[in-house]
C-alpha positions, -999 to 999 in steps of 0.1 A, spaced: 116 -208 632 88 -228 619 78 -220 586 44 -191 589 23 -193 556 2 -166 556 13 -136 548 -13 -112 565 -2 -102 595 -38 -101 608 -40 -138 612 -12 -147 634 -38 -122 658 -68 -139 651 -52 -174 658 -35 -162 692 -73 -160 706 -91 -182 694 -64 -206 705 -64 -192 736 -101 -196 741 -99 -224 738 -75 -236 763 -44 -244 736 -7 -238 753 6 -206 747 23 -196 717 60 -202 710 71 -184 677 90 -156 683 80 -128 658 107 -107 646 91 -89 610 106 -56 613 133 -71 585 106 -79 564 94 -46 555 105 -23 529 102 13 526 86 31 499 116 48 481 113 87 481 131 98 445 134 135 443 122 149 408 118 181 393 90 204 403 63 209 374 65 248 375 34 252 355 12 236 377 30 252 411 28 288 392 -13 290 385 -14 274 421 6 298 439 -8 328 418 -42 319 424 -39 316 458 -19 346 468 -46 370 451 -76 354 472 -59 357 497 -53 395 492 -86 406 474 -109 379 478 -135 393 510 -172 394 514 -194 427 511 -202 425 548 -176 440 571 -185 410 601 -176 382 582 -150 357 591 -118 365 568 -98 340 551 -74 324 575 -63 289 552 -65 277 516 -51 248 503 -52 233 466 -48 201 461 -49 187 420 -42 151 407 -40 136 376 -48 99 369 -42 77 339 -59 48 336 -55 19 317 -77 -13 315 -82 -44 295 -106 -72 307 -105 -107 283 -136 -136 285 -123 -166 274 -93 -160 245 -114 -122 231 -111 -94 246 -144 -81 261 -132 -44 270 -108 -15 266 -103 18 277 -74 45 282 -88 75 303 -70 103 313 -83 127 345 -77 155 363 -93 163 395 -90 194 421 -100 202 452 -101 233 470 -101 231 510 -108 271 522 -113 276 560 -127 310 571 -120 323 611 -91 310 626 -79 278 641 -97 276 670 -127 283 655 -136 281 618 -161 264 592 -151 226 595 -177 203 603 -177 171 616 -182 145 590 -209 128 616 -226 164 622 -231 173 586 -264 176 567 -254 167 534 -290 175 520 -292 209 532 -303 228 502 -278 258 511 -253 234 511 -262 209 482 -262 237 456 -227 245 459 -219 206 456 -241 206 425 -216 234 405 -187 223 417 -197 186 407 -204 196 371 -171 215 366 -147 199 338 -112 213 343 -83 215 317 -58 190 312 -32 203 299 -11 227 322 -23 264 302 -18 289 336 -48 312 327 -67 278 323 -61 266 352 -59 298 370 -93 299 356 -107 266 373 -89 279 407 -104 308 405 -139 289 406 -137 261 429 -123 287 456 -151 309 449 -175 282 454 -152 269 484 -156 305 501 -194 312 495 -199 277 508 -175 281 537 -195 314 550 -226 296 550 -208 265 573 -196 287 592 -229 307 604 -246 277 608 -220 265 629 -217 294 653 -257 293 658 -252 257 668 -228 268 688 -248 289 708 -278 273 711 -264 234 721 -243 225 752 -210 222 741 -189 190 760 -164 205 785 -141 179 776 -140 193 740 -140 233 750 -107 238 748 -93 221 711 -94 240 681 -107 232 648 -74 232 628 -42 226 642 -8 240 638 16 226 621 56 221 608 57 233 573 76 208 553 81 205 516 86 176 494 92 173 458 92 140 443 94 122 410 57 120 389 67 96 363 62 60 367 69 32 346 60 27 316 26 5 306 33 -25 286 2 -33 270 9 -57 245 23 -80 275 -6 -76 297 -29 -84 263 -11 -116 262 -10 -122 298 -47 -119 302 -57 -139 263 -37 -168 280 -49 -170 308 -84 -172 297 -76 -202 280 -83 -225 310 -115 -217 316 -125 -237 287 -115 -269 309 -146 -256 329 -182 -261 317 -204 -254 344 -190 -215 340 -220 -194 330 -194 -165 330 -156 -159 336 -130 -124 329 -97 -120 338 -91 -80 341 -61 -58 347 -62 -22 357 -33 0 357 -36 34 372 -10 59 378 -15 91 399 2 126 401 -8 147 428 2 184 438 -2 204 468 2 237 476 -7 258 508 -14 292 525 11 279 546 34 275 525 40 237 516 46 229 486 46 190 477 45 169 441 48 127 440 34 103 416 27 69 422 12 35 399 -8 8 410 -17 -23 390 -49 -46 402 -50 -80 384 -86 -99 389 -103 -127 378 -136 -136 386 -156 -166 377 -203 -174 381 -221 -203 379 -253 -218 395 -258 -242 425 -289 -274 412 -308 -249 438 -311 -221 416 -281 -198 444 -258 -176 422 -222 -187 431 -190 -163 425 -153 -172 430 -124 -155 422 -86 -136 430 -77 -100 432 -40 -89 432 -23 -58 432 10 -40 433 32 -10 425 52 -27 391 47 -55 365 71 -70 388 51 -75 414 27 -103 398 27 -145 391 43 -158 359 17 -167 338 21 -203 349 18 -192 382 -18 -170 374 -35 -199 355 -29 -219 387 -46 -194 407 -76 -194 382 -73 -233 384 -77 -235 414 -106 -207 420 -128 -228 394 -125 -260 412 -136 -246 443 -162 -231 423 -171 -268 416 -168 -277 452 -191 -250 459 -215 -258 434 -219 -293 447 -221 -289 480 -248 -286 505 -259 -255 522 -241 -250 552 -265 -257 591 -266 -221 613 -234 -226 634 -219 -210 667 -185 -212 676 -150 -201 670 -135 -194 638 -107 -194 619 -104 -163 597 -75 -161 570 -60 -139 545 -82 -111 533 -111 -119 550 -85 -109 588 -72 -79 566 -108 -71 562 -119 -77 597 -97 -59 616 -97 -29 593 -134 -23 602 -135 -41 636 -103 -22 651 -88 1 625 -119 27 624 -122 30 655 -81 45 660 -94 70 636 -93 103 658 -126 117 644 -145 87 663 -142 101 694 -151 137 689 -183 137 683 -214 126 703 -223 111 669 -199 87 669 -196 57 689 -160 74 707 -155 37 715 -121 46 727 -125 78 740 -103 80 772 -87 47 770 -51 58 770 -29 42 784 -51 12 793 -53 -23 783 -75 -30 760 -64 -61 739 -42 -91 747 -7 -81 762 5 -101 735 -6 -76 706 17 -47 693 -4 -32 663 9 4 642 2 19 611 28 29 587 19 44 556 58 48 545 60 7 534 57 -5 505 60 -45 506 58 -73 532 81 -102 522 82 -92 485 40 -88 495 36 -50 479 15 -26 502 -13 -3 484 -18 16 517 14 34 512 15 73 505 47 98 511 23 127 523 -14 133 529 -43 148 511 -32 177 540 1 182 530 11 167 559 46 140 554 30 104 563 47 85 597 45 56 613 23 55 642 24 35 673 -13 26 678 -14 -2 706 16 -16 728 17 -50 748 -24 -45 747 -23 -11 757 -39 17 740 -11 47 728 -24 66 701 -48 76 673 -43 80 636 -46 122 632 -55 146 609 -52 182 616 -86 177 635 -71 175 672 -86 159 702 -78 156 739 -42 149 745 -30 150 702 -29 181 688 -5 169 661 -14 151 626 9 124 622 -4 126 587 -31 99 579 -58 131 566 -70 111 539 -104 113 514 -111 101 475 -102 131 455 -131 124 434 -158 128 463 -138 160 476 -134 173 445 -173 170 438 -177 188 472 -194 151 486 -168 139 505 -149 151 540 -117 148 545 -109 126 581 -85 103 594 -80 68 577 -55 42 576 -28 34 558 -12 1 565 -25 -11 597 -1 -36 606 -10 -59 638 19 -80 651 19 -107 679 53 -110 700 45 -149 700 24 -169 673 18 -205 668 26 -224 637 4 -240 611 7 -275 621 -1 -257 659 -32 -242 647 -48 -267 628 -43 -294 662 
């Protein structure tokens, strides 16, 4: 097999067309990457009782006693609690000093309480909600301002429960009248009569280990000073920072249902980023971003300052060179920029929320089962890897912000259209999450964010692909 370079998926895809449109011969590279992959390792570790306790506690008594004062409203049918705790850990150098440092530690929670039952309850559409309704916005304004303990004191904790779900419930009888009035004042989509609002689900519980490695910060001090120390080769730099963040996460879970789910996971970003000015006055920026799950996973220090080398002299380049004539015509997209494109291009609209609401575009509503890319394309999602040829894989997670275990999905075959990526948000023909309910804890936790279908690792794989040497002809 001829030797592929790049190591995003993604632009083996974008190459097939454009070659194709432009009357190259077909491609001749068998692809065969299945081997490549690796799977996240699932390590079983001992369940933080203290945490699971003031969860469990909390949320068998609202369920027992917690009811409004009027006998017609909707009951408590689903309550979920969902806390993580992040550390993070940053250093960012200029050239040789070191320019900033902080350690933060934080815990977040978020409450997700559904009143009615499955087929019906207070959920709204994340395209159908008015997130300035007044009614609305003063719950998000408490629940926003709430600081929660970080230590793991039950009656603490119990405490903050205790307040987020009452929040969670007031809120959640408000949602829910408004809905039913909507209900029966707007013409409801045959098409959509029949799903339910919530679907049902196999209960599955995993406990996994929290701790992580171990941060190793006078390496990564030395890592970052040295580094630095090239850019002095560079004059025309008006300003330059090498960074490195290191975050790790614990998350628990814990259901009406009865799941019951603990992992932790770390994730390390390395940057460096480098300004100067064009003789025209433009601002011009280049720079790297890299990111992985250990201090494994990143360039000697040889290897970095050859990155940064090689960011400032196209900086140069850049600087020099003259701005560019409008153009139309094909091009070539590589590395991040084809991750980038095809995660907003294609990826959002397999998200199963896109076509169930008149709101949305529903690009792909009803397409099942028909063609709608090159036959040439297989493209999944698999949120249980963890690295691509040694390449680590930030979109992996063992279970979603549902408590529902993460899968790989089959999304297009040969060209044709096979699934969606679910949450437990059904639509016609899936009434199953295959586990991709995802949201930014910090925006559900402040009661500003909505928890929907997103992607994980969206991988896209030709069966055929040309070669460099092929693609540059």
């Amino acid at each position: 097999m001829k030797k592929i370079t790049n190591i995003f998926i993604c632009i083996l895809l974008l190459s097939l067309f454009l070659l194709s449109s432009c009357g190259k011969p077909k491609p001749t590279i068998v692809m065969d990457v299945d081997k490549q992959f690796k799977k996240a390792p699932l390590e079983e570790g001992e369940e933080n009782k203290s945490i699971f306790l003031a969860m469990e506690t909390e949320l068998k008594r609202t369920m027992k006693d917690l009811k409004s004062d009027d006998p017609n409203a909707p009951k408590i049918y689903y309550i979920s609690y969902l806390i993580e705790d992040t550390e993070t850990q940053s250093l960012i150098y200029g050239i040789s000093s070191k320019l900033e440092e902080y350690h933060l530690t934080q815990r977040k929670i978020f409450v997700d309480l559904r009143v009615g039952d499955h087929k019906f309850d207070n959920f709204v559409h994340p395209a159908e909600r008015d997130y300035y309704d007044p009614e609305i916005a003063k719950f998000r304004n408490i629940a926003s301002g709430l600081a929660y303990p970080k230590d793991n004191n039950e009656l603490g904790l119990r405490r903050s429960l205790w307040l987020l779900t009452d929040i969670s419930y007031k809120k959640a009888l408000i949602e829910y009248t408004k809905k039913k009035s909507r209900k029966a004042t707007e013409i409801e989509r045959k098409e959509d009569a029949d799903l339910s609002d919530f679907t049902k689900e196999d209960v599955k519980s995993l406990i996994l280990k929290t701790k992580g490695e171990e941060f190793n910060k006078e390496f990564w001090e030395n890592y970052l000073k040295e580094g630095t120390l090239i850019l002095k080769e560079f004059d025309f730099l008006l300003e330059a920072a090498v960074s490195l963040s290191f975050n790790h996460y614990d998350r628990y879970f814990y259901d009406s249902e009865g799941r019951k789910i603990q992992f932790g996971w770390d994730i390390y970003s390395l940057g460096f980023v480098a300004g100067t000015k064009a003789d025209d006055g433009m601002n011009l920026t280049n720079g790297v971003m890299l990111h992985g799950h250990s201090q494994k996973d990143f360039p000697t220090l040889d290897e970095f300052k050859k990155k940064i080398r090689e960011k400032c002299e196209m900086l140069n380049k850049m600087r020099k060179a003259p701005i560019i004539e409008p153009y139309s015509g094909p091009v070539l997209i590589e590395a991040g920029a084809a991750g980038v494109f095809f995660h907003e291009v294609l990826g959002h609209r397999l998200e199963s929320q896109r076509i169930r609401s008149v709101k949305e575009a529903e690009t792909l509503k009803d397409k099942i089962g028909e063609k709608i890319i090159d036959e040439n394309i297989n493209i999944f999602d698999d949120p249980t890897l963890n690295y691509f040829n040694d390449i680590p894989l930030i979109g992996s997670y063992p279970v979603d912000e549902e408590g529902i275990i993460s899968q790989r999905v089959s999304l297009i075959e040969s060209g044709v259209l096979k699934g969606f990526l679910m949450f437990r948000y059904p639509i016609k023909g899936f009434d199953k999450s295959n586990g991709h309910g995802r949201a930014d804890i910090s925006t559900l936790s402040s009661g500003y964010g909505t928890l929907v279908a997103r992607q994980g690792n969206l991988i896209i794989v030709p069966k055929k692909a040309y070669s460099d040497e092929d693609i540059m002809k």
